[in-house]
N, C-alpha and C positions, 0 to 999 in steps of 0.2 A: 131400306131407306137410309140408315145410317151409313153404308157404303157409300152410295150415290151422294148425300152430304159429303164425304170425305172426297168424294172426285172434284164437286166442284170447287171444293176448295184448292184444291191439287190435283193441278193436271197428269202427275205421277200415277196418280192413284186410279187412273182410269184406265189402264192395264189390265189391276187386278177385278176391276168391274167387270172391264168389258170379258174376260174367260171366263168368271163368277157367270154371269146373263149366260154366256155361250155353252156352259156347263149345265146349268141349270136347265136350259131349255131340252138338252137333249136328254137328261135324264127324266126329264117331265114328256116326252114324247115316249120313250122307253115305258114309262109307265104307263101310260094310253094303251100302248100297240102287246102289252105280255097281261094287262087283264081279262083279256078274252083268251088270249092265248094259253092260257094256265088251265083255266076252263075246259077249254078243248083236248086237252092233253089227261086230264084228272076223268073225261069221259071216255077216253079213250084207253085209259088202266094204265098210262105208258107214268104209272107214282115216281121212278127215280126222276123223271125227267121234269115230271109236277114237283119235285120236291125242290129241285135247283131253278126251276123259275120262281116258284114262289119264295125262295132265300132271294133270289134277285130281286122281285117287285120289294123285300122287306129293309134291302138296301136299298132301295130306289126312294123311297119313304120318311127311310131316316135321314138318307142325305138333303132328299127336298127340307125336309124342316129346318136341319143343321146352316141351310145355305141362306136362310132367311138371317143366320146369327153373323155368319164368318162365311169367306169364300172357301171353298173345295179343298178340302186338305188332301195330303201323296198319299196319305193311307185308303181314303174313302175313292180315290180317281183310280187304287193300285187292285181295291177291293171290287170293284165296279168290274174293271176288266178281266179278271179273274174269272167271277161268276158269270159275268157274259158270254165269257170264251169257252167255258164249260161249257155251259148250254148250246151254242154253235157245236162244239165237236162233238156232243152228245147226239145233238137230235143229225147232224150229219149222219152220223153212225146208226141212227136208227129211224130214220125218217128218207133217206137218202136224199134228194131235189129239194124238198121243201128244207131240210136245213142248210143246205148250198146257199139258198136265196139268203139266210139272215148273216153271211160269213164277211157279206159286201157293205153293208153301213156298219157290222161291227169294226172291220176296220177303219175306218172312218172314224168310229169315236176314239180309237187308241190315238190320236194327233191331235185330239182337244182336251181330252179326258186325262192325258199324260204329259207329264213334260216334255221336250223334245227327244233328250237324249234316250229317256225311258221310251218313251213312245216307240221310238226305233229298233231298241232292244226287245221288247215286247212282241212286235209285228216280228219281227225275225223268229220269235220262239213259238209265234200260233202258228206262223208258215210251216214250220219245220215239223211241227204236228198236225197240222191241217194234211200235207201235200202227201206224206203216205198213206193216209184215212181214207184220203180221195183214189189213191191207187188199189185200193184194197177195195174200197166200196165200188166201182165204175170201172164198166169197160177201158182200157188202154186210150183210145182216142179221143173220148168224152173226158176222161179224167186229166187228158191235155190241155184238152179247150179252158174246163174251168183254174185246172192251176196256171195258164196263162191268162186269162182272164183276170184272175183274181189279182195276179201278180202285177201287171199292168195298172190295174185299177190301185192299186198300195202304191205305185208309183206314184202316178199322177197327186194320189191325193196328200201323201207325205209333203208333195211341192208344191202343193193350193197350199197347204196350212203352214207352209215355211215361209214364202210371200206374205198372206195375210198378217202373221204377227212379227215378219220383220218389217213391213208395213206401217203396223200401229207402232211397233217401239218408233221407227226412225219420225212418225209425228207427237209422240209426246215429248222425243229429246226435243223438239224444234220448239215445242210448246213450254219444256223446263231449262232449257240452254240457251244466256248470250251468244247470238248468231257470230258476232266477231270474233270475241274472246272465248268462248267456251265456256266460260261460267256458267254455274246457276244462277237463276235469275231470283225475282222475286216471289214468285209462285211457289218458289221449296222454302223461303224464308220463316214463314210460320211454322211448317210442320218440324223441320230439320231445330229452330231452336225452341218449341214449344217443349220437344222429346228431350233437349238436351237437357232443358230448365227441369223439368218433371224427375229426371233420372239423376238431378243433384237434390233433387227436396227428398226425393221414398230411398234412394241408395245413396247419396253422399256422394256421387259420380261431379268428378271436378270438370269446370270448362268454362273459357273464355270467353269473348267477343273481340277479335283487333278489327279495328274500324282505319282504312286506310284513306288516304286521299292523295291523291299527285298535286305537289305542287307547282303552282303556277302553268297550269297543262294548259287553259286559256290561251295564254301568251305562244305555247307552241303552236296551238291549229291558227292563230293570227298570223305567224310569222311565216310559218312552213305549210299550212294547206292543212284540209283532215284528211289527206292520205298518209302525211307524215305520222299524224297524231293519229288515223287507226294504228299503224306499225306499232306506233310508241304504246300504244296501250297494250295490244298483243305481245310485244315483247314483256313487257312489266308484269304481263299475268304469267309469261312463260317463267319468269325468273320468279317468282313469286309462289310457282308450283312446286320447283326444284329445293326450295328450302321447307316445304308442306309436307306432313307425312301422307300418308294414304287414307288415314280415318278424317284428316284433315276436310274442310270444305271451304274453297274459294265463291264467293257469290258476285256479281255485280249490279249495285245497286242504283247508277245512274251514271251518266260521263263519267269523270275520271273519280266516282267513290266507289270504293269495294269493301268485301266486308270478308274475315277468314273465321270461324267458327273452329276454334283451338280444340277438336276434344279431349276429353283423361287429361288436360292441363291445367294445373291451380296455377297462383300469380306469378311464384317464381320465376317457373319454365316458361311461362307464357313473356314473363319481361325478357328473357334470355334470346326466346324467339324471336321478340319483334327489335332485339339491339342487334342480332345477326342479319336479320331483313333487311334493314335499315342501310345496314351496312354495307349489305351484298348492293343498293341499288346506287351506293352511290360509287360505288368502282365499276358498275356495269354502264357501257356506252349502248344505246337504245338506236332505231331506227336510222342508221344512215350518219352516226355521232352523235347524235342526239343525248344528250345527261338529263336526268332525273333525278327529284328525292320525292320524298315523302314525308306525308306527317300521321302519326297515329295516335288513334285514342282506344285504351284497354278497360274493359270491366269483366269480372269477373262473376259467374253464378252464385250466389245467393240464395235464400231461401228467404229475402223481404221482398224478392220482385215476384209481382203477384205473378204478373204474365211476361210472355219475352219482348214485347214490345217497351215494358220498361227499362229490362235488359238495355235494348238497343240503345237508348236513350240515354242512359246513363256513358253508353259506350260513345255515343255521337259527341254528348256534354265533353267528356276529354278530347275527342278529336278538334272540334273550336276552342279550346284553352290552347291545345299543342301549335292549332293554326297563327293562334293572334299572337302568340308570344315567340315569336320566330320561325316556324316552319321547319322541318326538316328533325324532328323529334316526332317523342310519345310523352302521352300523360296518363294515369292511370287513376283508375274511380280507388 
């Protein structure tokens, strides 16, 4: 329940839901389909092999409850596949067909159960111990079919599950990213300064708010078109990037306001920043010659602002001071 609040607050965060669900679910079938199976295997005296399904169903168990707390962590996804793959090369080797058949969805779950790169590494290493178990167990010609079989079927499903979640990424950027500018949008605005505001109250973690606005941007899309004025805006975010570090965040918060989330920055560095910003736009020619400035308003985190929305506020309050008394400045809370 608490994750699924966190999605809809943030379309980010339905990533980690949606392989949370995806996870969840195949571990909860997993546990369906080895309680009877344990059974049968404990009747049939075959104890080492009841002994690693039943470690499986006991991971199976803890992670379902664990998942109710937090999504699937690499250890619980690294542990899963382990003890699965066990039991696959076990009962192959001692079961012959009948554990052939469980070798085919277990690979399957290494590509939701694992993260990509692991996933990959993983399936490479059950191959490589599956494919001479299978030579040793199985006539020559049969022991072809299924390690072509099997290998075929790792194909395929490596690239169903590469699709799928390049899929979901490429609609949550669209859901968290200004389609023009590439910024974040509004949607990350809460979560991104709620964390910052939070980690200056419990650690003392410094950070900003530069609240930007283009001046007089109006009077460009009246004169020049809004194709002029998309260019201008794209270029202003591009120059606006270049002087950004990487922990930095550009957001766009409506036509021509934006907003830069300074992090690890107390007032100082942050004034420093935004006189180089400043500076940089007004030597830079935009869109076809086009000239810019800007005006900005800075606040910095506190421990009086209850939530970050006051933050902003305080941060907005200097950006209209900076606007009415000339334009092409900052003011600072």
């Amino acid at each position: 329940m608490q994750l699924q609040e966190e999605a809809a607050q943030n379309p980010k965060q339905t990533l980690f839901l949606f392989r949370n669900q995806l996870t969840f679910n195949v571990q909860l079938w997993c546990l369906l389909l080895m309680l009877p199976l344990v059974v049968i295997q404990f009747l049939q005296q075959n104890l080492l092999l009841t002994g690693l399904i039943g470690s499986f169903i006991a991971l199976l168990v803890f992670n379902l409850i664990q998942a109710r707390k937090q999504p699937l962590q690499n250890y619980q996804g690294l542990a899963f596949i382990i003890l699965a793959s066990g039991c696959v090369l076990y009962s192959t080797w001692l079961n012959g067909h009948q554990g052939i058949y469980w070798a085919f969805p277990l690979i399957a779950t290494y590509f939701f159960m694992l993260k990509p790169e692991t996933s990959r590494i993983a399936a490479i290493i059950f191959l490589a111990l599956f494919i001479p178990l299978v030579g040793l167990r199985f006539p020559p010609q049969e022991a072809l079919r299924i390690i072509f079989s099997l290998g075929m079927s790792t194909l395929l499903i490596s690239y169903f599950a590469f699709v799928v979640i390049r899929l979901h990424k490429n609609l949550v950027k669209l859901a968290t990213c200004d389609p023009l500018t590439g910024c974040l949008n509004r949607s990350q605005l809460e979560d991104l300064l709620s964390r910052a505001l939070k980690d200056h109250k419990k650690k003392g973690s410094p950070a900003t708010l530069l609240l930007l606005d283009l001046d007089h941007f109006k009077a460009v899309n009246d004169r020049y078109g809004h194709h002029r004025g998309d260019l201008l805006l794209q270029g202003f975010c591009d120059t606006v990037r270049k002087t950004l570090r990487s922990q930095d965040k550009l957001f766009r918060l409506g036509g021509e306001e934006f907003l830069v989330l300074l992090d690890q920055t107390g007032r100082e560095d942050a004034l420093a920043a935004t006189e180089r910003l400043l500076q940089t736009l007004r030597e830079t020619t935009f869109a076809e010659g086009l000239k810019v400035t800007a005006s900005a308003g800075l606040a910095t985190a506190s421990k009086n602002y209850s939530d970050w929305s006051l933050w902003l506020h305080e941060a907005d309050e200097c950006l209209y001071q900076a606007k009415s008394e000339g334009r092409d400045s900052y003011r600072v809370a």
